[in-house]
N, C-alpha and C positions, 0 to 999 in steps of 0.2 A: 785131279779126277777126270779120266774121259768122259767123253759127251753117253758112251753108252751105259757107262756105271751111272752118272747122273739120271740118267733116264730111269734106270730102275728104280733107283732112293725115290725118284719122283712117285711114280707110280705107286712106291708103298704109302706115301703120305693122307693120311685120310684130311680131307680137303674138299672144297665143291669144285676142284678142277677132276679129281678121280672120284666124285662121288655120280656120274651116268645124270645129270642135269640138261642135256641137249631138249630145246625145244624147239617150233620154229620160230619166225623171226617176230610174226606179227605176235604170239603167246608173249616172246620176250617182251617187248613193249608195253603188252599190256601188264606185264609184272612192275614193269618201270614204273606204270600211275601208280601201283599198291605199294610199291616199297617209298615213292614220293609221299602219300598218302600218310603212310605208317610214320613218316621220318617226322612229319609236323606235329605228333598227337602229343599232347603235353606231358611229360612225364613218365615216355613210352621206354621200360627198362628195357628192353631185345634190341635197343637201338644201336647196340655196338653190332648186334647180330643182322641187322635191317644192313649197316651199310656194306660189312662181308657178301649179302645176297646179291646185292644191286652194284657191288664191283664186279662181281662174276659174270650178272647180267650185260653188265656194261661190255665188260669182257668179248662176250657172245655176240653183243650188235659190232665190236671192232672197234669199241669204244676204251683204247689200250692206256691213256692216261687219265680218263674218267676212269679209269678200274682201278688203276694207280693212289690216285687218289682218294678212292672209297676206300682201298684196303685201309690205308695210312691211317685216317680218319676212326674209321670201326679199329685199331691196336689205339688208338687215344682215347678214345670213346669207351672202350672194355676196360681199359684200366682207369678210367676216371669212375667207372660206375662201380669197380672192386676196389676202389681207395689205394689201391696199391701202382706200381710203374711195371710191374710182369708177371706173368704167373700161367698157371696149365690154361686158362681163358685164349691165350695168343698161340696156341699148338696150330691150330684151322687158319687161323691170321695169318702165321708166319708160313704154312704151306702153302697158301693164297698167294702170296708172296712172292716165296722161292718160284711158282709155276710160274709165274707172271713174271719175272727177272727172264729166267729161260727162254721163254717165249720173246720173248725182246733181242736175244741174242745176250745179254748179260749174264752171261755164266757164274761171274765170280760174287756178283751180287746174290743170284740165285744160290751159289753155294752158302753163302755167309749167311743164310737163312734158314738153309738145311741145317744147318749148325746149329742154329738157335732152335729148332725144335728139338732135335737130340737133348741140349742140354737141359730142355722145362721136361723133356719125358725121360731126362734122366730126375731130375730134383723132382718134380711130381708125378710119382707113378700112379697108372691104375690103382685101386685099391684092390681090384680081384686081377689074378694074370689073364683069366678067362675072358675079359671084360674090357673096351676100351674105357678109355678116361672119362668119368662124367660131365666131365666139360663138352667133350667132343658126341658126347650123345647129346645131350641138350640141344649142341647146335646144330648136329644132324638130323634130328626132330622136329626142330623148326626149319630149318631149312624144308624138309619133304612135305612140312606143311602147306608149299607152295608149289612144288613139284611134283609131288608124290601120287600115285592113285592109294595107296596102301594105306589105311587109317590105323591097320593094326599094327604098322613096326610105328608109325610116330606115338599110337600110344606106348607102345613098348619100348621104346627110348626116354619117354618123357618119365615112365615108370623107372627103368634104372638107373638114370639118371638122377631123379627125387631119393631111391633108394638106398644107392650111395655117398651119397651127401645131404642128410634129410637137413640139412640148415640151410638149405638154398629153396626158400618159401616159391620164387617163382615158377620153378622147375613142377617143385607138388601144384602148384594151380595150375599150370602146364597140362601135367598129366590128367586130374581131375576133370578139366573144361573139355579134355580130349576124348575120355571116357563117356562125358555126357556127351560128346559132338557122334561115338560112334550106337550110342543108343538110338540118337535120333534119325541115325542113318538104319535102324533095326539090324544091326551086329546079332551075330549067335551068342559072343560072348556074352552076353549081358551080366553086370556084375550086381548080384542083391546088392551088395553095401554099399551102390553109388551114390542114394543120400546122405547116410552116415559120414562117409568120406570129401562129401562135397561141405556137408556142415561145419568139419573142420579145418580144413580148407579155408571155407571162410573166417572161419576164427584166425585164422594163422594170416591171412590175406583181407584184412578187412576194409581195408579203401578199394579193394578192385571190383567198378561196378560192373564189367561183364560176369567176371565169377558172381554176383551176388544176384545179380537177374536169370544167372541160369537155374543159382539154386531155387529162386522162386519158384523158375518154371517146373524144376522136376517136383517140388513142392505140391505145385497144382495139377501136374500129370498123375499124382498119387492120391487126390481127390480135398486137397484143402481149398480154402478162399484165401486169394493173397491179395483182393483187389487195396485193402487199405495200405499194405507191405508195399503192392506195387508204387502207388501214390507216394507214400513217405521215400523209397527210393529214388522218385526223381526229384527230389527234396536234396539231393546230395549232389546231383549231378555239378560240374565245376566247368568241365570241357567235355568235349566229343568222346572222350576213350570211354567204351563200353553203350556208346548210344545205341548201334544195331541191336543188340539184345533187347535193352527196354526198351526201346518203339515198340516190336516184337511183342512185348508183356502188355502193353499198352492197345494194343491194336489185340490183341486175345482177350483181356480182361477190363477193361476201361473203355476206350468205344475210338477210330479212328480220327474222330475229330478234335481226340486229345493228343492224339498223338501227333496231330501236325500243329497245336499249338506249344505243344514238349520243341518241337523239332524246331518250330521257326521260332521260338523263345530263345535258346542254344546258339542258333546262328547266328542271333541277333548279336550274341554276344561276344561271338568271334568271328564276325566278318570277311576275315582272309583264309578262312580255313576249308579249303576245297570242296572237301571230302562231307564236311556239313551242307551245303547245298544235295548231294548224292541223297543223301534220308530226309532232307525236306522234300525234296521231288518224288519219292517212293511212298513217304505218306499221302503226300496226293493221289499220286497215280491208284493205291489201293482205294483211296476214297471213291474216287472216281470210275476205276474200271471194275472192281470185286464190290463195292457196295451200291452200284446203279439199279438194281433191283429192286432197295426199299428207296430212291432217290435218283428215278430212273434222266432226269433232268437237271443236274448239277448246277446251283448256279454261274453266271457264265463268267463271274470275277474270279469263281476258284478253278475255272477253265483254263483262264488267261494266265492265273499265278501258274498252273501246274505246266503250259506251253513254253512259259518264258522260262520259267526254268530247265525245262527240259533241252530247247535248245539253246540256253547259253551252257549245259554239261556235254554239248555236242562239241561244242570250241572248246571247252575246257578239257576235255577226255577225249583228245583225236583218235588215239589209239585204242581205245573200245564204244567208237563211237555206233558201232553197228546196233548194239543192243539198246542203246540210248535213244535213236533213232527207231526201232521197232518200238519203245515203250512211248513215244511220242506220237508214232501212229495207231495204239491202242485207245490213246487217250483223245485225240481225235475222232476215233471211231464211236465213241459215246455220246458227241457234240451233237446236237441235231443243225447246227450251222456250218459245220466243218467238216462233213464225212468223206466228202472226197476226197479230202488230202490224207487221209489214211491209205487210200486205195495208191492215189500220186506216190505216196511213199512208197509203200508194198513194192511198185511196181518200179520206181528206180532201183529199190536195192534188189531187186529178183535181176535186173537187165544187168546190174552191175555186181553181182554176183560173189559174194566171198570167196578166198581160193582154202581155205580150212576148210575140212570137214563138217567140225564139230560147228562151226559159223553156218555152215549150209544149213545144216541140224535144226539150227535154231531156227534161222531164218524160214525154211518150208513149216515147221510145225507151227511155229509165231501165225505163219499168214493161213497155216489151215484151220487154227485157233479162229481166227478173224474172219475167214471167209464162213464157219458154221455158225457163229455167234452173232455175228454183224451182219452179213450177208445174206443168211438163209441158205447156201446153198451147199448143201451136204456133199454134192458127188467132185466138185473140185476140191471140197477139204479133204476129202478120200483121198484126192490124185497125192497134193501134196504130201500129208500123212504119208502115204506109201514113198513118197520122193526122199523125206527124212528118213525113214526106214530104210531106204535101198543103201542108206551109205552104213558099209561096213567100217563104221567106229562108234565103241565104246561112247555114250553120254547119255544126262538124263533126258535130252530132248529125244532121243531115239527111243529111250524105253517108252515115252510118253504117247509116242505116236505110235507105237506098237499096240498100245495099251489101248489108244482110243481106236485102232481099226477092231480087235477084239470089243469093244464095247461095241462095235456096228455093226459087227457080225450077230451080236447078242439082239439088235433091235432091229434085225432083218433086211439092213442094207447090200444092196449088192454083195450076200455071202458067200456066194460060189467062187467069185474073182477075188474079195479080199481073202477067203482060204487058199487059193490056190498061190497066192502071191506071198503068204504067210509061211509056209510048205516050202517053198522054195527062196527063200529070204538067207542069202549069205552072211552067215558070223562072223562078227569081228573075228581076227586073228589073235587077238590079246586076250 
C-alpha cells in the first residue's frame, strides 16, 4: 500500500487522532493531572478508556513512547474489563494505534493495525448502517467530555450508545449523569422524565455514588428533604469515586462543617490519593471565603489547615497551579493576619501573567472579585471586569464579568463608560 492510500484509510478511522482534539500545550497538561487523577480512583470502569485519552495526550506534548505505551496498556485494560482478549471495544485502540505506527515512520506496523480494525468491523458490525458502533460512541462521548464544548453530542452519544446496547449499565449512567449535567447548565432541552430516568438508572447502577448524589440532588431541586438520604449516603462512601457530588449535597443540605469532616475522614483513609487533598482543600476554602459572613473571623488553626493545603496542591498540581494559587489568595484575603499576602499574590501573577486567554479570564475577574470584596474599591474592580471582558474568548469567567459590569450599571457606577464599553465589546469568534 502507498504512503498515499495509507493516508486516506487513516483518515477514515474514527479515532482521537481524526477526531479535531488539538489544544494547547498548557490545556494538555492540565488534562494529564485529570487523566492521572481518574487513573488512581478505585474501581474506575472508563479506565481502559482514561488510558486511550492520556496516550493521545501524551501524543500531543511529543510524548511518542509514553503514547505507546498508554495505548498498549488501555487494549489490556479494555479487555480485562470485557472478560474477553478482542472485541468491537479495541476499533479506537487499534486506530490509536495504526496512527501512532505511521507517525513513527512504521508503516508495516501501522498497516497490521489497519487490518485489525477491518477485521473487528467486519465481525462486529454497527447494528444500524446509519450509525457507528456503540463502542465507538461511547468512547467518543467520553472522550468530548474533556475536549468538547458541545454537551449536547456527548449526550447524544452516551444516548445511542445506551440505546443500542442497553446491557451496558455504564453507558445508561453515562447518558443519564449527562442529562442532569446539561440541566444544570439550563439546556432548552430539558427532558421531564430526567427523574424517572435517573431513578432507574440507579437501580440498574446501584453502587455508583456520583449517580446516586445527583439523583438526590434533582430529588431536592423538585422540592423533597433528602437531608437524612444525604447522611445515610455517605454511610457508603468506601473511596474517593463520587466524592465531588456529595461534598456538593453536604455543603447544600447539611452545613459545610460536615462536609470538611466527610472529606478529611476519606483522606484519612487513603493518604496517597492526590485528588482527595483537592475536596479537603475546597471545603475549606468555602468555609472560609462563602461563609465569613455568619463567621466573619475564622479560627486561625482552620486558616493554617486550609493554607497548608493549598500550598502543598501547588507542588502537587504544577500544571494548574494558577487557580490554586488565586484560591490561596482568596483565602488569605479573609485572614485578618494575612491580608497582604493576598494582594503579594495578586500581584505576582498579574506581572507574570498567563499566556491563555481563558487563564487571563480568570485571573482579572478572580482579582476584581477581590479588589470589590476585600478591598472596597469598586472602580479598579471595574477596570479589571472590563480587562476579562475585552478578551474575545468564550468562558464562564468572561460571562461573569460581563454580568457584574451590567450589575453596575444597574447601581449607578460609572454608566456612561461601562455602556459605552459594553457597545463596543468584540465577540468571540466561536
Amino acid at each position: 500500500m502507498s504512503a498515499a492510500q495509507s493516508q486516506t484509510t487513516l483518515e477514515s478511522l474514527q479515532c482521537h487522532f481524526t477526531w479535531n482534539l488539538d489544544r494547547s500545550r498548557p490545556k494538555l497538561l492540565r488534562l494529564t493531572d485529570k487523566m492521572e487523577d481518574f487513573s488512581t480512583e478505585e474501581g474506575n470502569r472508563w479506565l481502559g478508556h482514561i488510558y486511550n485519552l492520556w496516550g493521545i495526550i501524551q501524543y500531543k506534548l511529543g510524548l511518542n513512547e509514553e503514547a505507546k505505551s498508554l495505548f498498549q496498556k488501555a487494549a489490556e485494560t479494555l479487555n480485562m474489563l470485557r472478560k474477553r482478549d478482542e472485541g468491537p471495544w479495541l476499533v479506537v485502540n487499534y486506530g490509536n494505534l495504526a496512527w501512532l505506527h505511521h507517525h513513527l515512520g512504521d508503516l508495516e506496523e501501522s498497516q497490521a493495525y489497519l487490518s485489525k480494525v477491518d477485521a473487528l468491523m467486519e465481525k462486529y458490525p454497527s447494528p444500524s448502517q446509519d450509525d457507528l458502533h456503540p463502542e465507538i460512541y461511547a468512547e467518543k462521548a467520553w472522550t468530548l467530555m474533556f475536549f468538547g464544548e458541545d454537551m449536547n453530542l456527548v449526550v447524544d452519544y452516551f444516548e445511542k450508545a445506551a440505546r443500542m446496547q442497553p446491557n451496558m449499565v455504564d453507558w445508561n449512567t453515562s447518558y443519564v449523569i449527562w442529562l442532569k449535567n446539561a440541566q444544570n447548565f439550563s439546556d432548552p432541552r430539558l427532558d421531564p422524565d430526567l427523574l424517572e430516568k435517573m431513578r432507574q438508572a440507579k437501580e440498574r447502577d446501584p453502587k455508583n455514588l456520583y449517580l446516586a448524589a445527583l439523583y438526590l440532588e434533582q430529588r431536592a431541586n423538585e422540592g423533597e428533604n433528602i437531608r437524612n438520604e444525604v447522611r445515610k449516603l455517605a454511610g457508603n462512601v468506601s473511596s474517593g469515586s463520587g466524592m465531588w457530588a456529595l461534598l456538593n449535597l453536604y455543603v447544600d443540605h447539611i452545613s459545610v462543617d460536615d462536609a470538611i469532616y466527610l472529606a478529611e475522614k476519606v483522606q484519612k483513609e487513603h493518604p496517597d490519593v492526590r485528588y482527595l487533598k483537592r475536596f479537603v482543600a475546597l471545603c475549606y476554602r468555602w468555609r472560609i471565603v462563602y461563609k465569613s459572613r455568619n463567621d466573619p473571623d475564622p479560627e486561625q488553626s482552620m486558616m493554617d489547615r486550609a493554607i497548608a493545603l493549598h500550598e502543598e496542591l501547588i507542588s502537587l498540581y504544577p500544571h494548574s497551579s494558577l487557580k490554586k494559587e488565586i484560591d490561596l489568595a482568596t483565602i488569605y484575603a479573609k485572614s485578618h493576619h494575612s491580608k497582604a499576602k493576598a494582594e503579594q499574590i495578586f500581584q505576582k501573577l498579574l506581572k507574570n501573567e498567563p499566556a491563555e486567554p481563558e487563564d487571563k479570564q480568570m485571573l482579572y475577574n478572580k482579582y476584581a472579585s477581590h479588589l470589590y470584596f476585600n478591598q472596597n474599591d469598586s472602580h479598579r474592580s471595574i477596570q479589571y471586569h472590563m480587562n476579562a471582558a475585552a478578551i474575545p474568548e468564550i468562558s464562564s469567567f468572561r460571562k461573569k464579568s460581563i454580568r457584574m459590569l451590567e450589575k453596575t450599571i444597574d447601581r449607578g457606577i460609572m454608566c456612561r463608560e461601562i455602556e459605552e464599553f459594553l457597545r463596543n465589546l468584540q465577540e468571540p469568534t466561536q
